[in-house]
Every structure is written in structure tokens, then in C-alpha cells.
LOMARFI-322981 format. One record per residue: residue in one letter; x, y, z of N, C-alpha, C in turn. Coordinates in steps of 0.1 Angstrom, whole numbers, plus 5000, padded with zeros to 4 digits. Layout:
BEGIN
aXYZXYZXYZ...
//
This chain:
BEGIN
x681229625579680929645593680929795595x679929835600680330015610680830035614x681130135608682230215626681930285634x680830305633679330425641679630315655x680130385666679530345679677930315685x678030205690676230205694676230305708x675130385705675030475717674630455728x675230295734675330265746676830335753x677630235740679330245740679630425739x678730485730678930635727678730705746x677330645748677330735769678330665775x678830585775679730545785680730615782x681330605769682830695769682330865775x681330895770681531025775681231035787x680530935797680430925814681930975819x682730835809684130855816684731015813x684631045800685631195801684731285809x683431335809683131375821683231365833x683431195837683631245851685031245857x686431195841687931245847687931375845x687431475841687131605842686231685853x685931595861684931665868685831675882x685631795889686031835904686331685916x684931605913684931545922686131395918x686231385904687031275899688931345902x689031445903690331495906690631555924x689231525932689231515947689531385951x689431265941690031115947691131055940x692031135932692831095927694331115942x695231005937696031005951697030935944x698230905955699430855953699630755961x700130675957700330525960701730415958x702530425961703930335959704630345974x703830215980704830145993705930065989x706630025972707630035974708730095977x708830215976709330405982709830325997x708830306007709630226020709030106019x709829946015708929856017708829776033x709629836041709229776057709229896069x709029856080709030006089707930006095x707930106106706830156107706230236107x705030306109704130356103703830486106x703430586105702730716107702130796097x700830866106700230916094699831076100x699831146087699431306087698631296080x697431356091696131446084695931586086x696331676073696431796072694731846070x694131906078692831966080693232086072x694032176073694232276061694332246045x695032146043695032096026694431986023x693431946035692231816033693331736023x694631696030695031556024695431486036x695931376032696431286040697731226037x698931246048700431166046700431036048x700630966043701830816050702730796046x703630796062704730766062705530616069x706130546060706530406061708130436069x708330396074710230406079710630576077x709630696078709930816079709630856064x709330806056709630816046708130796035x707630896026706330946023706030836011x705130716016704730646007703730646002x702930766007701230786002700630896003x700130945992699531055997697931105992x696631135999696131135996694531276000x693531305991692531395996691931326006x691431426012690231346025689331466024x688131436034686831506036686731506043x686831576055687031646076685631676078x685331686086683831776095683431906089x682231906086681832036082681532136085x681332246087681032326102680232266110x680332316124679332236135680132116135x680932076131680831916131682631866128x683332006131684831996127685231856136x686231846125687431726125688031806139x687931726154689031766164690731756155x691331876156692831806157693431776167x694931666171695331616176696331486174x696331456188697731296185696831186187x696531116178695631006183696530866181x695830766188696030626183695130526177x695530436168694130396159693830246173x692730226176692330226186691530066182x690530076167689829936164690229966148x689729836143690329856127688929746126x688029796111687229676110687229736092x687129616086687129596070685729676071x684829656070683229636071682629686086x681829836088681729876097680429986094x679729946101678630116099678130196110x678030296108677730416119676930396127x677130406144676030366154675230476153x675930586149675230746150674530816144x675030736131674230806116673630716106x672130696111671630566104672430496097x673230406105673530296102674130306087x675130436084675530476075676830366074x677430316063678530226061680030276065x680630256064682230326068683330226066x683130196054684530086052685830116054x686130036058687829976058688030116075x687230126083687330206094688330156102x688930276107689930246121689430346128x689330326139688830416150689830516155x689530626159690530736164690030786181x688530756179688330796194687030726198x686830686207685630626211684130696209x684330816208682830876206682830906190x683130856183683030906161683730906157x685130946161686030996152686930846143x686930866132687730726127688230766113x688930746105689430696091688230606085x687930646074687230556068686630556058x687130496039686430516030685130576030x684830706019683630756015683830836009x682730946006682631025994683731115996x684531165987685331265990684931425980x684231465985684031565976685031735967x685631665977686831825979686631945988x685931885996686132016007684931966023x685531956032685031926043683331916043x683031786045681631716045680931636051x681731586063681931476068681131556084x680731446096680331476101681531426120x682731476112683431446120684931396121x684731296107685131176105686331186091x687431136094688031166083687631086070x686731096059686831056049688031046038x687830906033689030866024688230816012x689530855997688730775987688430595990x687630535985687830385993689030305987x689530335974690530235971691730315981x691930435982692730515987692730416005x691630386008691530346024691630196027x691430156013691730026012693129956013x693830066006695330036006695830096021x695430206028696330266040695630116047x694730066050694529986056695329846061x695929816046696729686050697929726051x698029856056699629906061700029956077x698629986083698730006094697929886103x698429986117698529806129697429916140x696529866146696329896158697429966169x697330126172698130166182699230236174x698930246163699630336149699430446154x701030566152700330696154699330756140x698030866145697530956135697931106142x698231176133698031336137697231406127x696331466134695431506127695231676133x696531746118697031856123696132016117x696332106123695632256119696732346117x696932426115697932556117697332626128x696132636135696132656152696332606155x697332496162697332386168699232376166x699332326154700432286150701632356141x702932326142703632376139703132356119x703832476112703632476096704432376091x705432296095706132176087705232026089x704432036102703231936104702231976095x701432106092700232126088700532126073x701632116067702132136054703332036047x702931906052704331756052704931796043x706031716042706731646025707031536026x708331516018708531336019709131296035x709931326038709931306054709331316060x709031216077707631206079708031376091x707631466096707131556100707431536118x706731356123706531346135707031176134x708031186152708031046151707030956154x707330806157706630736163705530756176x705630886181704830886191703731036187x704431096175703531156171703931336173x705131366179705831446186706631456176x706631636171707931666157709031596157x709431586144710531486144712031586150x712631496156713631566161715031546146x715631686146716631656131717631656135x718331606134719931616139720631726130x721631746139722631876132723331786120x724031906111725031866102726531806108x726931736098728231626103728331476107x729331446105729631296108729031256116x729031326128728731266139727131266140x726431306131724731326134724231186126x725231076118724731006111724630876122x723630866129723930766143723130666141x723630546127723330456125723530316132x722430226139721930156148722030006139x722929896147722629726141721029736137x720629686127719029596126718629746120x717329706113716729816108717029876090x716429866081716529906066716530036069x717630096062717830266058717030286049x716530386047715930476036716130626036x716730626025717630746021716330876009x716630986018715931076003717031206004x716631205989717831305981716931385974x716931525985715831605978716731705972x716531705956717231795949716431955951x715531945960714532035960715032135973x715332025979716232085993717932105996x718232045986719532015983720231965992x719531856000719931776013719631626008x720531536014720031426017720131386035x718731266031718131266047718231136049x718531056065718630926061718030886077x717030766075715830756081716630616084x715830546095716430426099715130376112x714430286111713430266122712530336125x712230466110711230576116712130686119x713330726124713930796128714630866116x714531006122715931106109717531036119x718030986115719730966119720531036117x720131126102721431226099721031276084x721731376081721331446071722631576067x722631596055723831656050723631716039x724331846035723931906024724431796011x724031856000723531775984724231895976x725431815965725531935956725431895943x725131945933724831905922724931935908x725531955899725532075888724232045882x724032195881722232215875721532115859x722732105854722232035839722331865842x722331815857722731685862721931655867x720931795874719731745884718431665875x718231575882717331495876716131545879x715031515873713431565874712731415874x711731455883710631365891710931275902x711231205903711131085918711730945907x712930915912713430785908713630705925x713530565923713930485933714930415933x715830375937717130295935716430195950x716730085949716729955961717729845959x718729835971720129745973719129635971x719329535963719029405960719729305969x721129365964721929235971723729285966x724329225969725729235965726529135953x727229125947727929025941729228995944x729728945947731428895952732028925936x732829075937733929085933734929015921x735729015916736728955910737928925914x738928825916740028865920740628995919x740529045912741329195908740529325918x739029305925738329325928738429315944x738529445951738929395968737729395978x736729445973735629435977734229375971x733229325976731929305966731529465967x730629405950729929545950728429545948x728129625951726229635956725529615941x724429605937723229585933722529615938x721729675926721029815929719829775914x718029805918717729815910717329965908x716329985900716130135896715030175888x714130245896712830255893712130435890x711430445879711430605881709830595887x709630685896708030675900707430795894x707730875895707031045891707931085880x707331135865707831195858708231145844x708731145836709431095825710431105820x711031005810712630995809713130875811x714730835806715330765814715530755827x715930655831716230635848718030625849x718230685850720030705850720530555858x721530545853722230395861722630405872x722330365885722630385896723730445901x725230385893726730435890726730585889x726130635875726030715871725330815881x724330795888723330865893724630915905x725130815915725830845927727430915920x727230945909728430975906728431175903x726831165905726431305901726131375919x726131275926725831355943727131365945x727431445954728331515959727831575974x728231445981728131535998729431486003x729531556021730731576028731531426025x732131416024733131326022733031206035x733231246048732931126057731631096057x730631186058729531146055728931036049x729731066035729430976027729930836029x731130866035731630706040731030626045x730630686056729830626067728730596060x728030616049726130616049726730486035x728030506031728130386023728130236030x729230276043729230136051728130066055x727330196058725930156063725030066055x725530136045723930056037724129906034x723029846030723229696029721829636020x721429536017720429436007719129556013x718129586008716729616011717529796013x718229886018718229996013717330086002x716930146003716330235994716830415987x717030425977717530575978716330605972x715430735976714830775971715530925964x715530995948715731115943714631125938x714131295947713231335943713531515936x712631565937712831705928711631785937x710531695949709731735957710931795970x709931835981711231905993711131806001x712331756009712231656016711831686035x711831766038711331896049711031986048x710331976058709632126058708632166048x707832096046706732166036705832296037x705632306026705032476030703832476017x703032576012702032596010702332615992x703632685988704632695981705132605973x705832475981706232355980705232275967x706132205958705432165946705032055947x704632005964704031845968702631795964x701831895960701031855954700831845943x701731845934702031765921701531615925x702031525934701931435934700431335933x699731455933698131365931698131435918x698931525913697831565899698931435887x699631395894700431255885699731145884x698331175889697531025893696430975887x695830905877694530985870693630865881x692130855878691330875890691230725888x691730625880692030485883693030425884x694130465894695230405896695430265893x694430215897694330045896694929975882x694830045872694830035861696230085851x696930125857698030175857698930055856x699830085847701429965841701829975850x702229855850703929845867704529895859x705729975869707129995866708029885861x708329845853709829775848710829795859x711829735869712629765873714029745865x715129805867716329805856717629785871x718129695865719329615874721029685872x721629715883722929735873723629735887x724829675881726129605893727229705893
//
């Protein structure tokens, strides 16, 4: 038999390394894990300065991705919008009957979200452009009457026009309000899944509850401890104890999302944080089944231009689809 490729098989391989090398194949590459928050609700940042796009699940950054804004003459308004209609299958009243999948509307005269070309730099004739698998997914995550901010640096504050993993703005789309340092700023509410980030990057952890920051505290850590990339820890559930044993103890699984390496044992991992002491009490009591700790090595506020957040699309190659699940790893 030969081993000569038929020079069908020979153009296609080389289609693909040309086009994971090309500008426009690394303009649609994105980030994707709603397990990071798996309930909550919803907000999104559209940075018109770094043509990407935030989502944030329970305050907390479960997506991130490029877009294509208005091109001159034709700029993307910024602002606080609400998603207004949502249609799978939609095409332009304005622009021959041009297609616009997976569209949510932002304003009654053009403006919407909605799969298309993304080329890497504002092309659109108004309209925020998304890769389409990229719009396929924000789609089955948001609800009608969802906030969008669709922010500038004339307009908006630099922690809006420049996200990280915390979402930036609450529910109504208005900067997020932070609470001071101390016990008393951890003002955790009956009902509601916590989600915790531990930005080694900020040397804080932050703890989100309904969309809301509740409280936050510095992070200390010896430098040959700090972990690299984004691991997820999620309360599974509890086990009842031993006699010898005075309390149950949590279950925890443990997932690494960005980066390589082991994933440290949950034990081990909370044995390397180090915050205020009541603090920590309280955010222990707190937590319960469905909890999430996110440790990341990105900044958990305050993003800036600086900030190594956009690593997170160059982790992504341009067919996510296709990508191994994570293994999750259990430990009591």
C-alpha cells in the first residue's frame, strides 16, 4: 500500500494549517466553560475597545469572546441595554435580507448580537458580531431583559472597558458595588449558590452570591505554592462523618480549565490559602452542595490593558467543539 497522500487529503490538510494560522482563524477563537458558574444570572460586557465580549454567570466570567462592532460611519452606540427579542433564525430588514443568527435585539432600530463574520477589527454595520458557535452558546444562556453593556473608554469607567473574571456591573448594568475589607462585608443571604474566585493574580479572594460581590479579602500565599492557570473546585455534596468525626465533611470535585499539570487535592489546595481568619469562618459556614471555587492566576478586578486576560482566547484553538472533556477528580 502507499503512503503518498492523495492530493485531495494533501489540500485539505494544508486548508486547515493555513487557516489555524491565519488572522482571521485566531479572531474566532474564544472561551467557553459555564461550568466556572453553573446557575445565576446573567450579564454581559461588550468592550468596543478590545472588540471582545464578557459573560458573566452569578458575577463570575464564564465566557469570553472576539466580536466585530460598526465600522466607521456606522459605530457600535455604547451603552446599558436590554436584550429586548431573541430569534434562533433572523435576517436583516435593512441590509438585503442579510442573515443574523442566533440574534437578540438591543434596540429597535439595528442594533443586536448576532453570529457572523468576525474578522478582527470593526466591520459590522452597527451590530455586534459574534463567532457563530461563540453565539450559539451565549444564546442558550441568556433570557430576554438580560443586562448588555456595551462599553468605550469615553463613556465608561477602565475596569468596565477592560473586564476580568468578576463581572464589572451588576444586574442592572451599573458598576458593581465592592464591599470594604472584613467580616462584616461578607453579607451572605439564605438561597442562592456562592461562587468564590481566588485570584492569585490579585492576591484577593472574591465571593459572589446572586450576581452580587458580598465580600472579599486579601489572599496569602508562598510563591513556590501559587498555582498556574485556572483550576475549578465544585461542593458536590457532603458525607456524614465517622463517629470519631464531629462534623460531615464536604466533597469537592476538581477540575483544571486553563493550563497544565496536576490539579492539587482540594485539602491540599485550601491548605495553601491563607485569609483573615473570621473571614474564613464565615465563607466556610457559608458554603454548601453546588459552591464553586474558582483559582485562577488571571486578575479577578479591575482589568486593565496590562492584565494577562487575554491569554484566555489564545488557550483556545479555532475548533473548540472538538476538544476532550475534562476528567473531574473527587476527594473527601
Amino acid at each position: 500500500m502507499s503512503s503518498r497522500c492523495p492530493p485531495k487529503l494533501l489540500i485539505a490538510l494544508l486548508l486547515v494549517v493555513l487557516w489555524s494560522a491565519s488572522p482571521l482563524a485566531a479572531a474566532t477563537r474564544y472561551f467557553w466553560h459555564p461550568e466556572i458558574a453553573p446557575a445565576g444570572p446573567v450579564v454581559v460586557v461588550v468592550s468596543l475597545d478590545e472588540q471582545s465580549i464578557y459573560v458573566y454567570r452569578n458575577g463570575v466570567a464564564i465566557g469570553v469572546g472576539p466580536i466585530s462592532s460598526g465600522k466607521r460611519g456606522y459605530e457600535t452606540p455604547p451603552g446599558v441595554y436590554s436584550i429586548l427579542q431573541k430569534e434562533r433564525e433572523h435576517r436583516s430588514n435593512l441590509y438585503d435580507d442579510a442573515p443574523m443568527p442566533y440574534m437578540q435585539r438591543l434596540t429597535w432600530d439595528g442594533i443586536a448580537l448576532h453570529g457572523g463574520v468576525v474578522p478582527g477589527h470593526p466591520a459590522s454595520h452597527g451590530c455586534v458580531r459574534l463567532p457563530l458557535a461563540f453565539a450559539e452558546k451565549l444564546y442558550t444562556v441568556t433570557q430576554r431583559g438580560g443586562i448588555v453593556v456595551v462599553s468605550d473608554s469615553k463613556v465608561f469607567p477602565a475596569p468596565i472597558v477592560h473586564p476580568a473574571a468578576v463581572a464589572p456591573i451588576d444586574l442592572t448594568g451599573a458598576p458593581m458595588t465592592v464591599p470594604g475589607e472584613g467580616v462584616d462585608a461578607l453579607s451572605v443571604v439564605a438561597g442562592g449558590t456562592l461562587g468564590v474566585v481566588v485570584s492569585t493574580y490579585d492576591r484577593r479572594v472574591y465571593v459572589l452570591q446572586n450576581g452580587v460581590l458580598v465580600g472579599q479579602a486579601p489572599l496569602a500565599m508562598d510563591p513556590p505554592d501559587t498555582p498556574e492557570g485556572t483550576l475549578l473546585y465544585v461542593m458536590t455534596g457532603s458525607t456524614q462523618g465517622t463517629e470519631d468525626t464531629r462534623s460531615a465533611l464536604p466533597r469537592w470535585s476538581a477540575y483544571r480549565i486553563l493550563g497544565e499539570g496536576p490539579v492539587p487535592d482540594p485539602a491540599t489546595m485550601a491548605a495553601l490559602m491563607h485569609v483573615p481568619a473570621a473571614f474564613g469562618q464565615q465563607l466556610r459556614d457559608a458554603m454548601g452542595p453546588g459552591t464553586t471555587v474558582l483559582v485562577t492566576d488571571l486578575p479577578g478586578l479591575d482589568g486593565s490593558r496590562e492584565a494577562p486576560y487575554a491569554k484566555l482566547l489564545e488557550a483556545v484553538t479555532p475548533l473548540p467543539a472538538a476538544a476532550k472533556p475534562v476528567t473531574p477528580r473527587e476527594s473527601r
